[in-house]
C-alpha positions in Angstrom: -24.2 106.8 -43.4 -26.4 103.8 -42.2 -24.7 101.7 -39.0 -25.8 98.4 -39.2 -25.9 95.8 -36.3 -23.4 92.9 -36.3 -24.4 89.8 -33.7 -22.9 89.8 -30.4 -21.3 86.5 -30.5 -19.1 84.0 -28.0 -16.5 82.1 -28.0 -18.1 78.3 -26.4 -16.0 78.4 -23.3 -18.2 81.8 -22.0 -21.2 80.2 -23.1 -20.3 77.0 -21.2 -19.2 79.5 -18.1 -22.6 81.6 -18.5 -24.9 78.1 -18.4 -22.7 76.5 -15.5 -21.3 73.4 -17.2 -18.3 72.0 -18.0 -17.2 73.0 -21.5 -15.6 69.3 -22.5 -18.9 67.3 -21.4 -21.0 69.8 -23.9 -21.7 68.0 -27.4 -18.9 68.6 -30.3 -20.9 70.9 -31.7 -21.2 73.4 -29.0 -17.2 73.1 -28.3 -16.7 73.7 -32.1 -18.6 76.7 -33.2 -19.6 80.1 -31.8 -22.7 81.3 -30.2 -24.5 84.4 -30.7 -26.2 86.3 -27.8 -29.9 85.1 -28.5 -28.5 81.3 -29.1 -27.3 81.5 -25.7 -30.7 82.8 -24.6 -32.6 79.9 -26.0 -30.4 77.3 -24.4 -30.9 79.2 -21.0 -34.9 79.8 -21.7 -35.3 76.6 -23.2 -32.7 74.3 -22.8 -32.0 70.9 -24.4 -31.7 67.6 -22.7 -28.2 67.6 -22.9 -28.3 70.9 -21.2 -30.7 69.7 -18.8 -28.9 66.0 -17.9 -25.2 68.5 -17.2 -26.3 71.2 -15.2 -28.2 67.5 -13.0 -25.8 65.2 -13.2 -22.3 66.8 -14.6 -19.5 66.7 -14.5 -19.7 70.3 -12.6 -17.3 72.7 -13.3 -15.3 74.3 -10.3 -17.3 77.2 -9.5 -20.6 74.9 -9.4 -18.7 71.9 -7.3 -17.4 74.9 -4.6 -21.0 76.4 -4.8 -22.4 72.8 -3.9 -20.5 72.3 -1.2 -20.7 75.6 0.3 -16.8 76.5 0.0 -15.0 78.8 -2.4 -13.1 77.9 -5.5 -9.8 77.9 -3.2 -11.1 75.9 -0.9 -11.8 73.2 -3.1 -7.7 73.4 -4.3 -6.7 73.5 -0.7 -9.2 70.5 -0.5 -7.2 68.9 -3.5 -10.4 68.7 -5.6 -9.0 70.2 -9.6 -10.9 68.1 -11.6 -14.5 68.2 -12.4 -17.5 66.4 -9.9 -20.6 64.9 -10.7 -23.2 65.3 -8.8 -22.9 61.8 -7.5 -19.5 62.8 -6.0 -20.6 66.2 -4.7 -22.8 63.8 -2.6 -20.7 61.6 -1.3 -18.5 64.6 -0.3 -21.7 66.1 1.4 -22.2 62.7 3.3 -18.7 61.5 4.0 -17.8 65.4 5.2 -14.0 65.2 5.5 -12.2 67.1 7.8 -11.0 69.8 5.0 -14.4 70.0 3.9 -15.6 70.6 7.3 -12.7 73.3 7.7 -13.3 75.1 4.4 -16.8 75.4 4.8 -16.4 77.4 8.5 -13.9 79.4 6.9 -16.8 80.4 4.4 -18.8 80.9 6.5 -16.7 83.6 8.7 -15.9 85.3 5.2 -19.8 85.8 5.2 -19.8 87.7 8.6 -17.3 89.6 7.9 -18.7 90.6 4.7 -21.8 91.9 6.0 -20.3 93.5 9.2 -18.4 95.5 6.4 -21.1 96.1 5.0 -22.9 97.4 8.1 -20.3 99.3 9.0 -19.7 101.5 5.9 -24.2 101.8 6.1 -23.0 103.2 9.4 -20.5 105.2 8.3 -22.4 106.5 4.9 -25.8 107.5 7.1 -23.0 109.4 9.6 -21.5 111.5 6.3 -25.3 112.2 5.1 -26.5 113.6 8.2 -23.8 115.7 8.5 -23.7 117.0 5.5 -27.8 117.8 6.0 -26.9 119.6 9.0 -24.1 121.6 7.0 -26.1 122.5 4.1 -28.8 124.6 6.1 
């Protein structure tokens, strides 16, 4: 019995995730067909000007707008922002800094401390567990 390899292909929305962009600015013919694993890794390795004038200029999708600005994905609904951004707007957000964006971005940026004060604490906590359990092994 001989097993043969099929392509590992994707529907365009998860290639459109997995390069950043937003799905409805791609060309028809991205949105229309499927892409195979090593397609995908051409676009990335080598990618086409269309590629190259999105992931500049956009529209952005959500999780690259909230990464721009320095907020999470939530923040940018509590913000009102649901719709794609540009890079242009990004911008102006960046230099106009509303109040929300102002507010969203400090509450990042205690979710960061916290994050690694867990972090340091279970390293605490895991070196604590390995020395005892050296010391109970002898």
């Amino acid at each position: 019995m001989t097993s043969h390899q099929t392509t590992q292909t994707m529907k365009p929305a998860t290639a459109a995730k997995k390069l950043g962009v937003y799905l409805e600015a791609t060309p028809a013919e991205f949105q229309e067909g499927v892409i195979s694993r090593s397609e995908l890794n051409a676009l990335q390795a080598n990618p086409p000007e269309w590629l190259v004038e999105l992931r500049r200029n956009g529209p952005h999708p959500r999780p690259v707008v909230a990464a721009k600005l320095g907020i999470s994905i939530s923040g940018l609904a509590r913000g009102g922002i649901t719709e794609p951004l540009t890079t242009e707007q990004i911008d102006a957000l960046k230099n106009d800094l509303p109040e929300w964006l102002q507010k969203e971005r400090a509450t990042q940026a205690e979710v960061r401390k916290e994050t690694v004060r867990i972090k340091e604490k279970n390293k605490e906590k895991n070196e604590k567990n390995d020395a005892e359990a050296r010391g109970t092994e002898r």
